[in-house]
C-alpha positions as CSV (number, residue, x, y, z in Angstrom):
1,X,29.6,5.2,-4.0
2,X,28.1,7.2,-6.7
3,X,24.4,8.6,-6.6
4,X,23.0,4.9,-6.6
5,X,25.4,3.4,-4.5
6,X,25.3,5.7,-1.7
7,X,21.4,5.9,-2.3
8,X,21.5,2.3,-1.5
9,X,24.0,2.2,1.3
10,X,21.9,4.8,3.3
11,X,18.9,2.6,2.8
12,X,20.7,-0.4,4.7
13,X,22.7,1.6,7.0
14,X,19.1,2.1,8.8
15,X,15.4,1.2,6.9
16,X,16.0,-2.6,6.3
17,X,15.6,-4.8,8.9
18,X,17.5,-7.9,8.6
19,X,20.7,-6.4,7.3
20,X,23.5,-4.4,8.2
21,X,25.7,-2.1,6.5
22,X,29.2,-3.6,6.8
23,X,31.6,-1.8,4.9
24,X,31.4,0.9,1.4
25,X,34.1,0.6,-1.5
26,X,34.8,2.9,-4.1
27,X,37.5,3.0,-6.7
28,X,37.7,7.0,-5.4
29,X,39.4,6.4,-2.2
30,X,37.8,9.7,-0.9
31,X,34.4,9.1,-2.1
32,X,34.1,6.2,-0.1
33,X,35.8,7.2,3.1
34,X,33.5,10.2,3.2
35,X,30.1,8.0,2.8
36,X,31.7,5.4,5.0
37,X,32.4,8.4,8.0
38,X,29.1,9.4,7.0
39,X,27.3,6.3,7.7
40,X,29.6,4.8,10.4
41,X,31.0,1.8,8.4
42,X,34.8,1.3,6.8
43,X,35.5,2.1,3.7
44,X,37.7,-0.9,2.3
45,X,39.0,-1.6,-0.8
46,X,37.5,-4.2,-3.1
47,X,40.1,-6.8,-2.5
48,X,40.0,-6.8,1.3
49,X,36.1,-6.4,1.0
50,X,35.4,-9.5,-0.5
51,X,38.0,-11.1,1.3
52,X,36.1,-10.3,4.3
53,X,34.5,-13.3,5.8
54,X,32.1,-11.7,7.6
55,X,30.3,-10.0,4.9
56,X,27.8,-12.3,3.7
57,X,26.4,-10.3,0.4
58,X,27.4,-7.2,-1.3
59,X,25.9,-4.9,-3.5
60,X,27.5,-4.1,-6.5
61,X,26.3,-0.2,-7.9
62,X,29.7,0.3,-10.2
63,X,29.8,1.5,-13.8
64,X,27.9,-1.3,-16.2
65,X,32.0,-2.3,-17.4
66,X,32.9,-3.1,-14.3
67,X,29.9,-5.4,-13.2
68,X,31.2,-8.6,-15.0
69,X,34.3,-8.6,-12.9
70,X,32.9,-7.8,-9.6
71,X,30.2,-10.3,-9.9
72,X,32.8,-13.1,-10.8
73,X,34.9,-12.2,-7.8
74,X,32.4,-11.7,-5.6
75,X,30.8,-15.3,-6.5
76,X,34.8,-16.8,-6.3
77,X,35.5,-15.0,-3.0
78,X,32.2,-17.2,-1.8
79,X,29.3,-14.0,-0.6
80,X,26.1,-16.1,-0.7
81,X,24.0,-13.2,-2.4
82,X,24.9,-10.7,-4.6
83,X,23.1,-7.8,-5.8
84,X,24.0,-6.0,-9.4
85,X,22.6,-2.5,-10.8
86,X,21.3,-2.8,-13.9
87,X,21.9,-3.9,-16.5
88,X,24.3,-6.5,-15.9
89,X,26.6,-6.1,-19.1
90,X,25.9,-4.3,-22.2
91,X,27.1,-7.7,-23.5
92,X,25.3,-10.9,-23.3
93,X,28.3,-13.3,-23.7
94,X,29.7,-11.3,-20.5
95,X,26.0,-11.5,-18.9
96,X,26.2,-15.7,-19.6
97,X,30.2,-15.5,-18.1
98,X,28.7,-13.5,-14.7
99,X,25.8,-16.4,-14.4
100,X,28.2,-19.4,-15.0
101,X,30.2,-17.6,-12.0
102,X,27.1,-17.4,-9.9
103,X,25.9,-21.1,-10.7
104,X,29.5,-22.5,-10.0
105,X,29.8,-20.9,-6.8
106,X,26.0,-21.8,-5.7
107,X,25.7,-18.2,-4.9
108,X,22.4,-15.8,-5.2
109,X,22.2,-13.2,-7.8
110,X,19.8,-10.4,-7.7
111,X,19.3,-7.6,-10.5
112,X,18.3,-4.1,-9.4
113,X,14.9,-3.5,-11.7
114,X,13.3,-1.6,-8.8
115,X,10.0,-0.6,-10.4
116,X,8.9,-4.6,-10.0
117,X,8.9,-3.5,-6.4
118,X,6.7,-0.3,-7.0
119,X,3.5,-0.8,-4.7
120,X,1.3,1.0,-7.3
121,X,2.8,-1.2,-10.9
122,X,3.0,-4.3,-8.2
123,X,-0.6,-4.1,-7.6
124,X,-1.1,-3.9,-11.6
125,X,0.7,-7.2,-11.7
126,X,-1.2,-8.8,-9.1
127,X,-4.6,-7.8,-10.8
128,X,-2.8,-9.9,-13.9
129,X,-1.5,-12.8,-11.7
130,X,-5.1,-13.6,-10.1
131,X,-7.2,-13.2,-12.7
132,X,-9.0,-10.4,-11.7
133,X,-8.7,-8.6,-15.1
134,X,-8.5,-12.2,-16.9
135,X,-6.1,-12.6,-19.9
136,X,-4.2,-9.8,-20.9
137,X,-4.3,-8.3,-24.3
138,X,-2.8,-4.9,-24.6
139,X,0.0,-3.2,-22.7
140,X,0.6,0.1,-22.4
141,X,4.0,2.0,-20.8
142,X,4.6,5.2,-21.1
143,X,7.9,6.1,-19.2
144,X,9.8,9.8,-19.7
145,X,12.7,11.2,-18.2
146,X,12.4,14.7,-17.2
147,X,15.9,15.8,-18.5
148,X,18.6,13.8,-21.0
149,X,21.6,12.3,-19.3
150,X,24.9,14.0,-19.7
151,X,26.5,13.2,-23.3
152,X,29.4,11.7,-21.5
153,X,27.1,8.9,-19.7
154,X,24.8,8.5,-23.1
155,X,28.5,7.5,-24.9
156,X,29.1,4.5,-22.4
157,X,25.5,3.7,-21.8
158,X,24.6,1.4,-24.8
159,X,21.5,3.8,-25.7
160,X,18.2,4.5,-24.9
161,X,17.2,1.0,-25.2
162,X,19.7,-0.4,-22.9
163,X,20.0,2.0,-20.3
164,X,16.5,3.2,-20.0
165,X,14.2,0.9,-21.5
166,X,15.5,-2.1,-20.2
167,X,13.8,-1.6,-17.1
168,X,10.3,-1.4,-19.8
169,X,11.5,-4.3,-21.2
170,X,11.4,-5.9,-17.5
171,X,8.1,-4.8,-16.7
172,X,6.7,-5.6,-20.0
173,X,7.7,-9.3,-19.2
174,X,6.5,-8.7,-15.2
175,X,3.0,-7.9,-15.8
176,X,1.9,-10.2,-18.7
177,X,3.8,-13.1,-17.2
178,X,5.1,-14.4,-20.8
179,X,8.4,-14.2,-22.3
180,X,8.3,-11.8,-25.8
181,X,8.7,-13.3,-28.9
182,X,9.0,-10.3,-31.7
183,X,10.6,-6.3,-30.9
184,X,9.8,-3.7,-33.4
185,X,11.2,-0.4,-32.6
186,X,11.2,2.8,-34.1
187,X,12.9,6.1,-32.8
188,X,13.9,10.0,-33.7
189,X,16.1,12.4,-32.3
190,X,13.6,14.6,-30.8
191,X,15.3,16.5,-28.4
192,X,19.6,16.2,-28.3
193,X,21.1,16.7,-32.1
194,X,24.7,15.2,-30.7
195,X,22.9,11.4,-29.7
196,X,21.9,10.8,-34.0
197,X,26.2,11.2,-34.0
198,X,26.4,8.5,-31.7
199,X,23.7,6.1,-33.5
200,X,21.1,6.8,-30.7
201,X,17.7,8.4,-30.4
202,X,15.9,10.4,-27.6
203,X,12.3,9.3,-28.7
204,X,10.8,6.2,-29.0
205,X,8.1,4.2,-29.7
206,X,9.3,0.0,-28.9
207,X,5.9,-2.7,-30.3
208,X,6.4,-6.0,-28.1
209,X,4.8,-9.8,-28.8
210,X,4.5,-11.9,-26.6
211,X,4.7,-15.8,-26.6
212,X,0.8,-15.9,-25.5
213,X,-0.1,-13.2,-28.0
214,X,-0.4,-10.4,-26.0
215,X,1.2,-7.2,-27.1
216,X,3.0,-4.4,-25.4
217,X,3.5,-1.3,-26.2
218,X,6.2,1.5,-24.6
219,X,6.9,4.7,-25.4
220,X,10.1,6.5,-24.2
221,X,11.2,10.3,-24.3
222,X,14.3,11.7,-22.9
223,X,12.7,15.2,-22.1
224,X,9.0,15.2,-20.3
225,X,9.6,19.0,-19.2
226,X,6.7,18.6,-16.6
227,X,8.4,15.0,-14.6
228,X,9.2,12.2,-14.1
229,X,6.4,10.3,-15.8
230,X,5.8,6.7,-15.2
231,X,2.6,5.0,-16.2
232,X,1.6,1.5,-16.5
233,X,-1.6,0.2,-18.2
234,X,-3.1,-3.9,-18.8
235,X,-6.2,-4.3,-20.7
236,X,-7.5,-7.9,-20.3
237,X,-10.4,-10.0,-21.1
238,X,-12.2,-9.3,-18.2
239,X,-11.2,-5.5,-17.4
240,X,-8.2,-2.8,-17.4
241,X,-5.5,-2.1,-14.6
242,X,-3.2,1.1,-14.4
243,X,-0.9,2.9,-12.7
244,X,-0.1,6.2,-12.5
245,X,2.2,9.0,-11.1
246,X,2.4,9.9,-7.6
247,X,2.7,13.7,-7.0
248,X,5.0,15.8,-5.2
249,X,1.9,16.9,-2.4
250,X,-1.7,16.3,-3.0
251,X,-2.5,20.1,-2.2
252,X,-5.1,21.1,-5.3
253,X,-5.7,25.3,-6.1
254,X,-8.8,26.1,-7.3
255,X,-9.6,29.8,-8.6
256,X,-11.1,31.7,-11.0
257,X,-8.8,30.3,-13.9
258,X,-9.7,26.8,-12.8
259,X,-7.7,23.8,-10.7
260,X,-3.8,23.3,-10.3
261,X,-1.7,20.3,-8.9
262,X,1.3,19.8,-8.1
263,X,3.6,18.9,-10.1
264,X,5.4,15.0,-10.4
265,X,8.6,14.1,-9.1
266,X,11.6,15.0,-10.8
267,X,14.2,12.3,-10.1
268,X,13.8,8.7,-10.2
269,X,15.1,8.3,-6.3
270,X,12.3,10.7,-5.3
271,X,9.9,8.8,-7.5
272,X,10.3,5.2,-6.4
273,X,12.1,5.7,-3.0
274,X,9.6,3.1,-1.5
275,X,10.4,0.8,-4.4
276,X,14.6,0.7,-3.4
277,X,13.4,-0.2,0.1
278,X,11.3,-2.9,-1.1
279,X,13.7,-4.1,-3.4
280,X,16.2,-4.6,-0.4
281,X,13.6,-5.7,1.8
282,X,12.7,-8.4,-1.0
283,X,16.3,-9.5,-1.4
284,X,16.9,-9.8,2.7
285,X,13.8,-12.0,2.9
286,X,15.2,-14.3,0.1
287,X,19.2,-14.7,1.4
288,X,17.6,-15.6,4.9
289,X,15.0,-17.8,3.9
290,X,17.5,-19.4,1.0
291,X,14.9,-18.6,-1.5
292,X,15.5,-17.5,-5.3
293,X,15.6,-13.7,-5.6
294,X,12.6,-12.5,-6.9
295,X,14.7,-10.8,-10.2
296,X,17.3,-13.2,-10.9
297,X,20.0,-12.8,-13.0
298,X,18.4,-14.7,-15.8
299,X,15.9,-11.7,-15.5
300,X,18.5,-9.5,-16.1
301,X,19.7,-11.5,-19.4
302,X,16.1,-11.7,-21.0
303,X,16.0,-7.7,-20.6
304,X,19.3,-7.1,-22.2
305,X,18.1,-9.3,-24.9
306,X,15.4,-7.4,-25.8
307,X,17.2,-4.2,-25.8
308,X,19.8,-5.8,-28.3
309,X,16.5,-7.1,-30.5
310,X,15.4,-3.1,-30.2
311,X,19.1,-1.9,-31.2
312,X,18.5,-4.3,-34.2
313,X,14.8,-3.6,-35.2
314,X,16.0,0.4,-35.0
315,X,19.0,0.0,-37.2
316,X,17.1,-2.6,-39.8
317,X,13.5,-0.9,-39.9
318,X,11.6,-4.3,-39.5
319,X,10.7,-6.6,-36.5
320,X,13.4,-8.6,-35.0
321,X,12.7,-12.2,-33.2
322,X,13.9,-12.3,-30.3
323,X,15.7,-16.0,-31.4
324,X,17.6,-13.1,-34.4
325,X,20.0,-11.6,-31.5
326,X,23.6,-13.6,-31.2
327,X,23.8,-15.8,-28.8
328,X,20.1,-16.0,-27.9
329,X,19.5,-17.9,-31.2
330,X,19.1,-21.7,-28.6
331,X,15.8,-19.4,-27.7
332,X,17.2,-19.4,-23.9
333,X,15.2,-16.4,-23.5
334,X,12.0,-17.6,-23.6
335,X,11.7,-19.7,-20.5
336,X,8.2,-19.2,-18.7
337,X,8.3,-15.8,-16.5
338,X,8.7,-16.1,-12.4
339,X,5.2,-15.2,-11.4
């Protein structure tokens, strides 16, 4: 019941049709009895919540450590969907023990990269997916944070790669539609001294290939001091597709000194709001119709994998394959994309 847990448990306490809010857990007994009163639900603890047979899914928003366990218990106390904040393990041995639990159990498993869901980086894709722009051959991300995180979450968060350009890494794979074969990354500390003591940058610049040749680039920046800025760009062989950023109010100032906007939002919840709720709406439609979620877990592996190449290609100053990263040397990551 943190910032994205109660985030999402307002969301299906009232905007998603097709699912009700049942209960909120939190390992801070008062945290979750105050979003519980606030939403009109119990607030259980995790045991009796899973042990509940009357809750059909649950949605797991708990520290990255803790993911693992829950999604293993969740799958053995038999919920036919689950749904698991990103990224599912900083580990991808851990990652392969929460999908073995999944399979055995026959249950659904969901991972939360919301920006697939974005109406604006959707429509990109679907220019890609039809044809319209024909085959693609650059990729461009751009995607900035307006502040750093907190040194205390930047010490348990794996790095920049892991915790904020896995969801790059996601939608590098989502728009082309091919696996990636080859991650060369470089990066500098740009902006917070203390993260080059901790082996991690601020700045980045990450050079993706893909199976079918295409290539993908992504820049990342802790500190954009004018937004959130999230951009999306495909250049194919028959034309170009982008997104850009949404504002805060489409009011424009014209004077003397010339034209002002507004400026973009500054938090991610404000920025893709709509994406959350098409997220759930996305993973309602699947449970009920008993189709695949539309970012499965092994969506959620093939991310983390990439992030681990980036760790690597950082740390060695060359390109890594993506077959290089333990455990991933079978090549399991480079099964054909869900379209």
């Amino acid at each position: 019941m943190g910032r994205i847990g109660r985030m999402h448990a307002e969301l299906l306490a009232s905007r998603v049709p097709g699912a009700k809010l049942a209960a909120v857990s939190d390992a801070l007994a008062p945290l979750a009895g105050e979003v519980g009163e606030a939403l009109g639900v119990p607030a259980l603890g995790t045991e009796r919540l899973l042990a509940d047979r009357a809750i059909d899914a649950v949605a797991i928003c708990a520290p990255t450590e803790q993911h693992v366990d829950l999604i293993v218990q969740a799958a053995s106390a038999g919920k036919a969907a689950i749904f698991c904040e990103k990224p599912v393990s900083l580990d991808l041995a851990e990652v392969d023990r929460a999908l073995a639990a999944v399979a055995a159990a026959g249950a659904a498993l969901m991972v939360g990269f919301n920006r697939r869901f974005d109406p604006s980086h959707a429509a990109v894709r679907e220019a890609v997916a039809s044809g319209t722009i024909g085959v693609p051959h650059v990729v461009r991300i751009t995607s900035r944070d307006p502040e750093p995180p907190p040194l205390a979450y930047a010490r348990g968060s794996g790095g920049i790669f892991l915790d904020m350009t896995i969801h790059d890494f996601d939608m590098a794979r989502f728009l082309v539609g091919s696996e990636v074969a080859e991650v060369h990354a470089a990066g500098a500390v740009r902006i917070e001294p203390a993260l080059a003591e901790m082996g991690d940058v601020d700045t980045a610049v990450i050079t993706l290939r893909h199976v079918d040749g295409c290539l993908t680039s992504i820049d990342n920046s802790r500190k954009a001091v004018y937004g959130y800025d999230q951009r999306v760009e495909v250049l194919g062989s028959g034309g170009m597709a982008s997104s850009g950023n949404p504002l805060v109010h489409t009011a424009q100032v014209r004077d003397a000194a010339g034209a002002r906007l507004a400026t973009l939002p500054y938090f991610f919840i404000e920025r893709y709001q709509e994406s959350y709720l098409r997220q759930w709406e996305a993973f309602v439609g699947a449970v009920r119709s008993g189709s695949p979620p539309p970012t499965s877990g092994q969506d959620g592996r093939a991310a983390l994998v990439l992030g681990l190449a980036a760790k690597r290609s950082l740390a060695e100053g060359r390109p890594v394959a993506v077959g290089e990263v333990p455990g991933e040397e079978s090549g399991a990551g480079l099964s054909e994309v869900k379209r």
